[in-house]
Chimera marker file (.cmm) of the C-alpha trace (Angstrom):
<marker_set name="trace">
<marker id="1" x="-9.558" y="-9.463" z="7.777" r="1" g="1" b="0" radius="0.5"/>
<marker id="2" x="-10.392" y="-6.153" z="9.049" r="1" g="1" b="0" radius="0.5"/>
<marker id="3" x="-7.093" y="-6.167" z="10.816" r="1" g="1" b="0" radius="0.5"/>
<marker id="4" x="-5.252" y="-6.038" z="7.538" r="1" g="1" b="0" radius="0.5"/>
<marker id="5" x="-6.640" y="-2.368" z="7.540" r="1" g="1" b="0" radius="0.5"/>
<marker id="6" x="-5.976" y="-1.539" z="11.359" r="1" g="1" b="0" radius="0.5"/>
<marker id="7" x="-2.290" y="-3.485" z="11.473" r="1" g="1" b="0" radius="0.5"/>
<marker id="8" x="-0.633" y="-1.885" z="8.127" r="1" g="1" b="0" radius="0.5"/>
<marker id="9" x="-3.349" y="-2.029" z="5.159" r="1" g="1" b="0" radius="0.5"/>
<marker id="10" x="-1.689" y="1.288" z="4.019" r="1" g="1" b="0" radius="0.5"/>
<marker id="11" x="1.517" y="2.243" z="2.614" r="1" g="1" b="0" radius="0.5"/>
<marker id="12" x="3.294" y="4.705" z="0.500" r="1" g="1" b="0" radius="0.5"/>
<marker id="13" x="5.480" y="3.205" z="-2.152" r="1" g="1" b="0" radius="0.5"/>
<marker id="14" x="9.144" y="3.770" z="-2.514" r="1" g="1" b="0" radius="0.5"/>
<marker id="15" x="11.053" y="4.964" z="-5.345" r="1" g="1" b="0" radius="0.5"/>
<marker id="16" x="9.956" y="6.302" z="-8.537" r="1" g="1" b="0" radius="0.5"/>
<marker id="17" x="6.450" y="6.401" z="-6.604" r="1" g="1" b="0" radius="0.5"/>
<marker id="18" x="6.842" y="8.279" z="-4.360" r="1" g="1" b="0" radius="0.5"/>
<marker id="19" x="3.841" y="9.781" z="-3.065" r="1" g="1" b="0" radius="0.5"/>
<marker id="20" x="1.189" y="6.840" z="-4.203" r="1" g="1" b="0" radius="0.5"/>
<marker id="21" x="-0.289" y="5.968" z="-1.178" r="1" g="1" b="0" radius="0.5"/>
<marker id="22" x="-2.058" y="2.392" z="-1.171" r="1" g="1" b="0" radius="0.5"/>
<marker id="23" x="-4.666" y="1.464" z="0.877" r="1" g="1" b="0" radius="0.5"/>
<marker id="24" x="-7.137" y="-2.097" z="1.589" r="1" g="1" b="0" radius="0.5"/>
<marker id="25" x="-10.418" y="-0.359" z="1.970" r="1" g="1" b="0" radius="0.5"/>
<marker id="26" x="-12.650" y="-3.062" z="2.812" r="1" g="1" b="0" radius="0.5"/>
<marker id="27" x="-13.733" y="-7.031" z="2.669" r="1" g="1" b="0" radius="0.5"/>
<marker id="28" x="-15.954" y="-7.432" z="0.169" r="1" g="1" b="0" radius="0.5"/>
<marker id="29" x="-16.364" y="-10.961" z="0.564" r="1" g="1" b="0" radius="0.5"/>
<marker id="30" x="-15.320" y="-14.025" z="3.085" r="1" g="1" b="0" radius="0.5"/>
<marker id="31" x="-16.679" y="-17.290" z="3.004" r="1" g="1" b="0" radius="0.5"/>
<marker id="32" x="-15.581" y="-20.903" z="4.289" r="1" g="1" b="0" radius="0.5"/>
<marker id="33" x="-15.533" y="-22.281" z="7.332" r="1" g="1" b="0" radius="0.5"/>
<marker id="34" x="-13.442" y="-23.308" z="10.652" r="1" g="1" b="0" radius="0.5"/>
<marker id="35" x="-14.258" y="-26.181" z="12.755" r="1" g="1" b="0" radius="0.5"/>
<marker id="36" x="-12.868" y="-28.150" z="15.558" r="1" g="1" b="0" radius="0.5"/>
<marker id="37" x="-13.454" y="-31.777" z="15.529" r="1" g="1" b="0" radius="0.5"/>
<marker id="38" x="-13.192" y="-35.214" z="17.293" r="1" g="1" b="0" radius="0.5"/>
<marker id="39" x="-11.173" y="-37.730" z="15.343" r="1" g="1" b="0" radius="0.5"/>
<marker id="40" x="-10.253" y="-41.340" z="17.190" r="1" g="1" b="0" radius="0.5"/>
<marker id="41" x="-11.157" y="-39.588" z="20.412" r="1" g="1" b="0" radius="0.5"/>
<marker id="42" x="-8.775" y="-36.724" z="19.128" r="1" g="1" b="0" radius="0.5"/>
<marker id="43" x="-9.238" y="-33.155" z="18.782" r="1" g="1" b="0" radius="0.5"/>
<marker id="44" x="-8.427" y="-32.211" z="14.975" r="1" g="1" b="0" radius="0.5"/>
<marker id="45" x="-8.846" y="-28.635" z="13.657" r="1" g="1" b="0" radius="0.5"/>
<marker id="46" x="-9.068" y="-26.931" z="10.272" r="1" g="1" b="0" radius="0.5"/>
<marker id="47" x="-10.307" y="-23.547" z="8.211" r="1" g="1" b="0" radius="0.5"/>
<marker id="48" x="-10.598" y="-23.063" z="4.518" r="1" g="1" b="0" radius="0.5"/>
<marker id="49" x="-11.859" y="-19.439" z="3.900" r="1" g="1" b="0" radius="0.5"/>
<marker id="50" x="-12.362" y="-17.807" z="0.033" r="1" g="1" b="0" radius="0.5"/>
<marker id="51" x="-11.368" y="-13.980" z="0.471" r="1" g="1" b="0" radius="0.5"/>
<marker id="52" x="-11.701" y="-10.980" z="-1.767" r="1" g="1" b="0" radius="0.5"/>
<marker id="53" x="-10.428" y="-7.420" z="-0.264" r="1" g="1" b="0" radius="0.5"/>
<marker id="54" x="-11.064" y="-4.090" z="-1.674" r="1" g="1" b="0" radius="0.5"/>
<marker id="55" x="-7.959" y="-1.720" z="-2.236" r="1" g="1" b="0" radius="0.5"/>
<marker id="56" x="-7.176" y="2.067" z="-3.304" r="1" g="1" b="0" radius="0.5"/>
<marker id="57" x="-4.173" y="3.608" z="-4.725" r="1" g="1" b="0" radius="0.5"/>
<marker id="58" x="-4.465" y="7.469" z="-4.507" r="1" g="1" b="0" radius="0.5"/>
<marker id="59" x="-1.539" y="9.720" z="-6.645" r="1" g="1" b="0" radius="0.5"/>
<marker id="60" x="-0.822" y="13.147" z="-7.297" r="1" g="1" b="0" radius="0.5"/>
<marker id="61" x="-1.145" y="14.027" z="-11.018" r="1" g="1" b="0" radius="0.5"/>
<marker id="62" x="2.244" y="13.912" z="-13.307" r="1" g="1" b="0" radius="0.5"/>
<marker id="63" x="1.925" y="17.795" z="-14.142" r="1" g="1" b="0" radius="0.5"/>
<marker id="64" x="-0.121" y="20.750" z="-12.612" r="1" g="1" b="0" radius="0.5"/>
<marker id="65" x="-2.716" y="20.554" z="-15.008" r="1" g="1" b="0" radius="0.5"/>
<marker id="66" x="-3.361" y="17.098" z="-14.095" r="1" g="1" b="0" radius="0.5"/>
<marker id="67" x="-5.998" y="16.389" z="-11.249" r="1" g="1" b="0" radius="0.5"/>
<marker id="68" x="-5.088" y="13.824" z="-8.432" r="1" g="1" b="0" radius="0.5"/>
<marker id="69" x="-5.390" y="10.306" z="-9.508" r="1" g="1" b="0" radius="0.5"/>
<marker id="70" x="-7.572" y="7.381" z="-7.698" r="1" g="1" b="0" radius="0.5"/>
<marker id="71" x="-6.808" y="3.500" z="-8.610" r="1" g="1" b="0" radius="0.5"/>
<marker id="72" x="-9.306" y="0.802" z="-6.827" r="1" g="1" b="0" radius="0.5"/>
<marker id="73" x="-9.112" y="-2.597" z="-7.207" r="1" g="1" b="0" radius="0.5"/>
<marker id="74" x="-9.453" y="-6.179" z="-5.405" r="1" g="1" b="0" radius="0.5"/>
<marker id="75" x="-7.531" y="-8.929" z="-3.662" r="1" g="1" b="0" radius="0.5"/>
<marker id="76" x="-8.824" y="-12.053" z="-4.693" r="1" g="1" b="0" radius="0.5"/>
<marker id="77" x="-7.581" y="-14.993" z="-1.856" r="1" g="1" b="0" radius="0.5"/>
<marker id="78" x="-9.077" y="-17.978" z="-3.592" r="1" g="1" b="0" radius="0.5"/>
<marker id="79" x="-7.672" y="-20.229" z="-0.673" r="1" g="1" b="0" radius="0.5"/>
<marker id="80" x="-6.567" y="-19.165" z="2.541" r="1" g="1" b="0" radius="0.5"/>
<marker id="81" x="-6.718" y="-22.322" z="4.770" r="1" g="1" b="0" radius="0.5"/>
<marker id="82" x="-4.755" y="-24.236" z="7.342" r="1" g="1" b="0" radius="0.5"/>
<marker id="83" x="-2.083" y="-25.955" z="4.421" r="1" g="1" b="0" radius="0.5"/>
<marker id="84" x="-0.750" y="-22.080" z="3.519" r="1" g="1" b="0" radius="0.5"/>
<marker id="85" x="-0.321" y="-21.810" z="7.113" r="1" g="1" b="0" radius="0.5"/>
<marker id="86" x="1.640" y="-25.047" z="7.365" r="1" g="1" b="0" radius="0.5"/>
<marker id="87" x="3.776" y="-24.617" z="3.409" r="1" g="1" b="0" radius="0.5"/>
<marker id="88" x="4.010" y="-20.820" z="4.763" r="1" g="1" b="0" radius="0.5"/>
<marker id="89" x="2.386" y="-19.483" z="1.174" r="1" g="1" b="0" radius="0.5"/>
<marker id="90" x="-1.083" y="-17.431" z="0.699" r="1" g="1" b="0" radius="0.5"/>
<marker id="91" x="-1.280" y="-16.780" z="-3.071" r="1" g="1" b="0" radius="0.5"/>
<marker id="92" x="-3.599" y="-13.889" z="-4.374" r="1" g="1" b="0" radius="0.5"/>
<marker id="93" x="-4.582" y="-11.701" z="-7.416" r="1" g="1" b="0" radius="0.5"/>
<marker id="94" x="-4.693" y="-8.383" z="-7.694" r="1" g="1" b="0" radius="0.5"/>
<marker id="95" x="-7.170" y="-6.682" z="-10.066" r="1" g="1" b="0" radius="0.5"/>
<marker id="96" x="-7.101" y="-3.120" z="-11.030" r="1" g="1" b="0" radius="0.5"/>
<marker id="97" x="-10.536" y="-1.907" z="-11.837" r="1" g="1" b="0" radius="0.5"/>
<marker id="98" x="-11.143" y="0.674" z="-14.782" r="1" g="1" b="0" radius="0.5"/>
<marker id="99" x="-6.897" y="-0.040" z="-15.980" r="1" g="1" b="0" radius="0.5"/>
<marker id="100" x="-5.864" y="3.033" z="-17.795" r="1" g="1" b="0" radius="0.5"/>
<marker id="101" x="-2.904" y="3.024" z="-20.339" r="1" g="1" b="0" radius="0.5"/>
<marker id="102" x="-1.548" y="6.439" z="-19.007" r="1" g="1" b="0" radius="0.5"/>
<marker id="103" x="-1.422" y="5.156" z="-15.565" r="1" g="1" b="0" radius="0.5"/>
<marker id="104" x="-0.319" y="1.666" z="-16.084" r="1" g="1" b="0" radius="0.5"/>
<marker id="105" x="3.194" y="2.441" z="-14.791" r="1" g="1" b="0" radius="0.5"/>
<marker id="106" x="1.819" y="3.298" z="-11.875" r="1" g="1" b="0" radius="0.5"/>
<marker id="107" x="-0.626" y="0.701" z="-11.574" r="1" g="1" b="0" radius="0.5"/>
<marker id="108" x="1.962" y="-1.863" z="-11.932" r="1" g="1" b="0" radius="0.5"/>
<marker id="109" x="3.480" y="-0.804" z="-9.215" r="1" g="1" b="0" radius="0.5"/>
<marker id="110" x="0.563" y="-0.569" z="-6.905" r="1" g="1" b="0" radius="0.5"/>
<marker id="111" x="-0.288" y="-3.967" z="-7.906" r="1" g="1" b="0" radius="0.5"/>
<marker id="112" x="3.633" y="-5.166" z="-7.665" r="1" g="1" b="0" radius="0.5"/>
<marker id="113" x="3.555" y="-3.885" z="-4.400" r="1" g="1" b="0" radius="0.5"/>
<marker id="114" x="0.517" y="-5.173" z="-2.698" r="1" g="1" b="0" radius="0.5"/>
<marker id="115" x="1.375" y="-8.556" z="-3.705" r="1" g="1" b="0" radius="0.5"/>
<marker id="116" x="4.667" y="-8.657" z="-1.691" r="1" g="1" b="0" radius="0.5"/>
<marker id="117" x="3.170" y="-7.556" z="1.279" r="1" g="1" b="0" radius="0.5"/>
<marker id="118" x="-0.433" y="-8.981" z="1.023" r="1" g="1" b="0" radius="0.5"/>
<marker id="119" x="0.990" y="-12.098" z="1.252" r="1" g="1" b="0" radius="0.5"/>
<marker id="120" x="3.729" y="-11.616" z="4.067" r="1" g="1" b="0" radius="0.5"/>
<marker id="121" x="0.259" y="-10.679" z="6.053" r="1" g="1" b="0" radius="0.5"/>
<marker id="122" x="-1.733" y="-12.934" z="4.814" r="1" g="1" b="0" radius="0.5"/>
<marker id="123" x="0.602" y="-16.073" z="5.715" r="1" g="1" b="0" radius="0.5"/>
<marker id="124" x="0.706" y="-14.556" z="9.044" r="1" g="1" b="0" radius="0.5"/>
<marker id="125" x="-2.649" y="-14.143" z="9.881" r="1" g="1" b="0" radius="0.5"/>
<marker id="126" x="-3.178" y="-17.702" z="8.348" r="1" g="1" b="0" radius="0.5"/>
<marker id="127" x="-0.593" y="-18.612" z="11.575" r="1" g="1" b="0" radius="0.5"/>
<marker id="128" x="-2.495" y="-16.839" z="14.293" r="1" g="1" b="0" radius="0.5"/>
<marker id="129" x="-5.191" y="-18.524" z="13.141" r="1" g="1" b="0" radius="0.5"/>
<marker id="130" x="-4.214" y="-21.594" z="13.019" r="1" g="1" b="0" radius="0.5"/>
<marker id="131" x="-2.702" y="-21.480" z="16.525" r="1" g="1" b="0" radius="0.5"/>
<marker id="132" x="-6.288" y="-20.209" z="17.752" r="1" g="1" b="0" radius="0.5"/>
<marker id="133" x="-7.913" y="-23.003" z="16.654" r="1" g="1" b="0" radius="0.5"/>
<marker id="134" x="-4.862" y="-25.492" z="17.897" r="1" g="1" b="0" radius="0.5"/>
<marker id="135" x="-5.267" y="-23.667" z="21.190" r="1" g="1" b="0" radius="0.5"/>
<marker id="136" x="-9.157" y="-24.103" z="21.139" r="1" g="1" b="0" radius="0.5"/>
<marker id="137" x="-8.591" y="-28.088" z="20.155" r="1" g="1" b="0" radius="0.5"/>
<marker id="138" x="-6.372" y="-28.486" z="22.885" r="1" g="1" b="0" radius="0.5"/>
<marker id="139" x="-8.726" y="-27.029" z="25.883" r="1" g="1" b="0" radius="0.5"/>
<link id1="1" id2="2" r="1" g="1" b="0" radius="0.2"/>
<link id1="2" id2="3" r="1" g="1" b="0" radius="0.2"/>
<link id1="3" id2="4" r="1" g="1" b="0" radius="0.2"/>
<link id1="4" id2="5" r="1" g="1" b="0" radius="0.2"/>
<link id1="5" id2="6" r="1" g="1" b="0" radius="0.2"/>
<link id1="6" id2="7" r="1" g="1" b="0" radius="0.2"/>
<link id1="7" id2="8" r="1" g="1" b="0" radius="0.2"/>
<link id1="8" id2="9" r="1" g="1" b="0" radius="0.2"/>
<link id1="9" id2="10" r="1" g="1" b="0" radius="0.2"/>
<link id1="10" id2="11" r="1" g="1" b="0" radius="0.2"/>
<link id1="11" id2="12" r="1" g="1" b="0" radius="0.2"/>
<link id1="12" id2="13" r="1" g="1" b="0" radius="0.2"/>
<link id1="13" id2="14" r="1" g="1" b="0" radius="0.2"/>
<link id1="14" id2="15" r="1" g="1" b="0" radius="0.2"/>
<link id1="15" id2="16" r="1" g="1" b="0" radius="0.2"/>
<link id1="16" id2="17" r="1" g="1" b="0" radius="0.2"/>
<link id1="17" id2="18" r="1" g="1" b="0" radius="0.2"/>
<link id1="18" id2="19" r="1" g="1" b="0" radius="0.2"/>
<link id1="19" id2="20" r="1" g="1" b="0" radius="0.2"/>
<link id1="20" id2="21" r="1" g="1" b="0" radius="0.2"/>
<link id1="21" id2="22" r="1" g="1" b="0" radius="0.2"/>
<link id1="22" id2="23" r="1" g="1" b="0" radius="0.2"/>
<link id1="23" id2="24" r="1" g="1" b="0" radius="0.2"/>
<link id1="24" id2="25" r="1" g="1" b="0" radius="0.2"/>
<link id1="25" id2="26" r="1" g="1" b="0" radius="0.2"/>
<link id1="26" id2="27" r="1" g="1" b="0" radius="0.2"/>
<link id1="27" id2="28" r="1" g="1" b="0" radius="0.2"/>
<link id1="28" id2="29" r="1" g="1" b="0" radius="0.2"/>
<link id1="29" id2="30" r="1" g="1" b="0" radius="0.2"/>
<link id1="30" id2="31" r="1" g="1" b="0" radius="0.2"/>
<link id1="31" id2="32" r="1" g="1" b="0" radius="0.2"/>
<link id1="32" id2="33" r="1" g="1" b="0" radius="0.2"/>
<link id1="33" id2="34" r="1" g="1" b="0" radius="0.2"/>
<link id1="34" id2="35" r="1" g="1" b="0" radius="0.2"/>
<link id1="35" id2="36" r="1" g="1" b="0" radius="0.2"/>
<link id1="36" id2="37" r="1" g="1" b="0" radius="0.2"/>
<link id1="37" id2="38" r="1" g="1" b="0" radius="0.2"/>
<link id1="38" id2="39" r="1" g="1" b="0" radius="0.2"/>
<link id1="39" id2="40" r="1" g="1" b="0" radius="0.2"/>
<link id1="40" id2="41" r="1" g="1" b="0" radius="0.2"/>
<link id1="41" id2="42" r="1" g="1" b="0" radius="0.2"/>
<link id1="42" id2="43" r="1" g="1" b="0" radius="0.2"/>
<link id1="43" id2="44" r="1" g="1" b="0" radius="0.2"/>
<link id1="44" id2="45" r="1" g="1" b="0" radius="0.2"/>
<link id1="45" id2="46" r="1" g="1" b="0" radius="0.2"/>
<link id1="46" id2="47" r="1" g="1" b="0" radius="0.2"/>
<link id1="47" id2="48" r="1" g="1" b="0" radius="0.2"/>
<link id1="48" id2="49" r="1" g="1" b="0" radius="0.2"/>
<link id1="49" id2="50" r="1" g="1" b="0" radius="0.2"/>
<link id1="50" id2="51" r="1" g="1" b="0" radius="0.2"/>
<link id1="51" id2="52" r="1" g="1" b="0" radius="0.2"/>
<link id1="52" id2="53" r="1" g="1" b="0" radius="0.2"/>
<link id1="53" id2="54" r="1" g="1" b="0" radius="0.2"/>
<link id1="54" id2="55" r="1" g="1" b="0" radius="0.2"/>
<link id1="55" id2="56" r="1" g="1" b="0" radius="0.2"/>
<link id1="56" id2="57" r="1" g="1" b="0" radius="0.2"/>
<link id1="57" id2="58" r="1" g="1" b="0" radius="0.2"/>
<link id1="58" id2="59" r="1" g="1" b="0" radius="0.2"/>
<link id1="59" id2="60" r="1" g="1" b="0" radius="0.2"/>
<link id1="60" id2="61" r="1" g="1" b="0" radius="0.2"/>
<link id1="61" id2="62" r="1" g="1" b="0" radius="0.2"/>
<link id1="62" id2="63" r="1" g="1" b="0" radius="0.2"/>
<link id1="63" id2="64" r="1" g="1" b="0" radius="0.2"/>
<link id1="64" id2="65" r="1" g="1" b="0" radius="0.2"/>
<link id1="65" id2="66" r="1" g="1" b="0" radius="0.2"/>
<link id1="66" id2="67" r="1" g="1" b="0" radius="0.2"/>
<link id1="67" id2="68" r="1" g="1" b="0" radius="0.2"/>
<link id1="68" id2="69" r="1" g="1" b="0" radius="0.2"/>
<link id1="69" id2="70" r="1" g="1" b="0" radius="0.2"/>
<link id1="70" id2="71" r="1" g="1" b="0" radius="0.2"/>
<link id1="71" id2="72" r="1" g="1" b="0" radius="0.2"/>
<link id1="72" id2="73" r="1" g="1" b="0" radius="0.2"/>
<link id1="73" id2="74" r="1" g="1" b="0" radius="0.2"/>
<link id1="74" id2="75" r="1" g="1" b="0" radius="0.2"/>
<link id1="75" id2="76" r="1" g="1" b="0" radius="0.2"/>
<link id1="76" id2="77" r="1" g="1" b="0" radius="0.2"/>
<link id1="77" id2="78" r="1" g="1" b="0" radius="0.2"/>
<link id1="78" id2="79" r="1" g="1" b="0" radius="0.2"/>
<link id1="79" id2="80" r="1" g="1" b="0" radius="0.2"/>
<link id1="80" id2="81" r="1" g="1" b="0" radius="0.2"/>
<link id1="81" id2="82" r="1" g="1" b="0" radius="0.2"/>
<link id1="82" id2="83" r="1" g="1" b="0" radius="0.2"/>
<link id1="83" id2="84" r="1" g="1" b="0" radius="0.2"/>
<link id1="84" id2="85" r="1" g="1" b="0" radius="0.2"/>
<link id1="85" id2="86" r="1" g="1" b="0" radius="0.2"/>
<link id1="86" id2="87" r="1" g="1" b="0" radius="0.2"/>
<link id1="87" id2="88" r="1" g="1" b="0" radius="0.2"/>
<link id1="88" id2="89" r="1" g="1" b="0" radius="0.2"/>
<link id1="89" id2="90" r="1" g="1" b="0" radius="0.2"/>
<link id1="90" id2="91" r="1" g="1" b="0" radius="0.2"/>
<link id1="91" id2="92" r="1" g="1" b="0" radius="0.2"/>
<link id1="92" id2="93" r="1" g="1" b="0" radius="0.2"/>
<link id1="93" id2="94" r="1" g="1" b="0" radius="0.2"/>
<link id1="94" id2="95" r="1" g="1" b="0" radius="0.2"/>
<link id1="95" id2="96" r="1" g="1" b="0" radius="0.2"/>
<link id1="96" id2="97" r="1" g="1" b="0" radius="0.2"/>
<link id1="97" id2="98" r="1" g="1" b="0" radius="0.2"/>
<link id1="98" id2="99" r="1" g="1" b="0" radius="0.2"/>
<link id1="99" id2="100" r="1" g="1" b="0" radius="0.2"/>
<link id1="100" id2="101" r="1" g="1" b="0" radius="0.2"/>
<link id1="101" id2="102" r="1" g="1" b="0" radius="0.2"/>
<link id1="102" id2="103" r="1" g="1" b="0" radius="0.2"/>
<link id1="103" id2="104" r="1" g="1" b="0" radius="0.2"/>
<link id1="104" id2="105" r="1" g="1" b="0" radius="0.2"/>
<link id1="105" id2="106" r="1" g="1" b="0" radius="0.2"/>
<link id1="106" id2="107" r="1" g="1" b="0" radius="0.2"/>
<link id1="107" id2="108" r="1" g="1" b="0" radius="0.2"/>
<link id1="108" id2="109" r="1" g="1" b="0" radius="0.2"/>
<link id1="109" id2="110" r="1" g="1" b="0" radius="0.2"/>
<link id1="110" id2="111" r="1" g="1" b="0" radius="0.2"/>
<link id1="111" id2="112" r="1" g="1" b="0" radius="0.2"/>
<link id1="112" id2="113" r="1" g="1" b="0" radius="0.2"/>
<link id1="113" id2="114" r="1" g="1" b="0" radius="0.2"/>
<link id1="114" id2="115" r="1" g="1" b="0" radius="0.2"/>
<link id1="115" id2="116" r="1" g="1" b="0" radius="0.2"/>
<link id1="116" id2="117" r="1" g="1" b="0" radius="0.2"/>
<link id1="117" id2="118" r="1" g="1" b="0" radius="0.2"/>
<link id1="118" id2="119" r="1" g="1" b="0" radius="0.2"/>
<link id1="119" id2="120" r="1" g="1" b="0" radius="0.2"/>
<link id1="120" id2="121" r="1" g="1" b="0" radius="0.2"/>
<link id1="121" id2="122" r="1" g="1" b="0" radius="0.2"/>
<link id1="122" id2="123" r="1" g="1" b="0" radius="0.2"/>
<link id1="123" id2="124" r="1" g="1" b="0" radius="0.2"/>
<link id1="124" id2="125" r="1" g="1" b="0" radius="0.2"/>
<link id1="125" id2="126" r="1" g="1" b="0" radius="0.2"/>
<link id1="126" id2="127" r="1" g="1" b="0" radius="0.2"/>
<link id1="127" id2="128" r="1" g="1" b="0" radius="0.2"/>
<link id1="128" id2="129" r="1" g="1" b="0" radius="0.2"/>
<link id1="129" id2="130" r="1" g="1" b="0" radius="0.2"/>
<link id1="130" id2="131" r="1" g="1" b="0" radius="0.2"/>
<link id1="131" id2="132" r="1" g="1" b="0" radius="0.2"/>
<link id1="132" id2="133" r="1" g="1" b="0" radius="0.2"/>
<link id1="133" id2="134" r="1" g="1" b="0" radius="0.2"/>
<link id1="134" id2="135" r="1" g="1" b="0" radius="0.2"/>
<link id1="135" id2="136" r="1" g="1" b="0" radius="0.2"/>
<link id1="136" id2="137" r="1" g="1" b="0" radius="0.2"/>
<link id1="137" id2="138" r="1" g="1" b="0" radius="0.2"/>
<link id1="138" id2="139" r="1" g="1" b="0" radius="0.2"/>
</marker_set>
């Protein structure tokens, strides 16, 4: 999951937000496991893995007086496994921590945002991994 930061785990968002760059920061958490197994003589493999990311939305403020603005939140993946590689779907939430009502436009956004492409990437790392482990049965 550290990938997600390297390959594209920051953006700026378009539109009416322009200027609101977000960003995953970290993995806070990843547990599960992947395995490779014998099954009638053969190989069968499999991963289920619980995720949750850290992210950061960072935004100049709406007027002068207005200091620069910092949203962090998480990316909860309660199940990223081998069936959303094969159905092609990695559901997640997104959590804004410390929500404030003046912000909440933007926050939306951020949030709106993240899930489109969190789960584009997420369904394709699910793939590569997938095809690792295939790869691994196979030898």
């Amino acid at each position: 999951m550290e990938a997600l930061a390297r390959e594209g785990g920051a953006f700026d968002l378009d539109g009416d937000f322009r200027g609101v760059r977000v960003e995953i920061v970290g993995v806070k958490k990843c547990e599960g496991d992947a395995s490779v197994v014998m099954i009638r003589g053969k190989p069968r493999h499999g991963f289920d893995f619980e995720l949750t990311l850290t992210w950061k939305a960072s935004f100049a403020g709406e007027s002068e007086e207005e200091e620069d603005v910092e949203i962090k939140g998480t990316i909860h993946v309660p199940e990223f496994s081998r069936d959303g590689a094969a159905d092609e779907e990695c559901a997640c939430e997104i959590k804004v921590d410390d929500r404030k009502s003046e912000h909440t436009k933007r926050e939306n956004a951020c949030v709106s945002t993240l899930k489109k492409r969190c789960e584009s990437f997420l369904v394709e790392t699910l793939k590569k991994i997938d095809k690792e482990l295939f790869e691994r049965a196979s030898a």
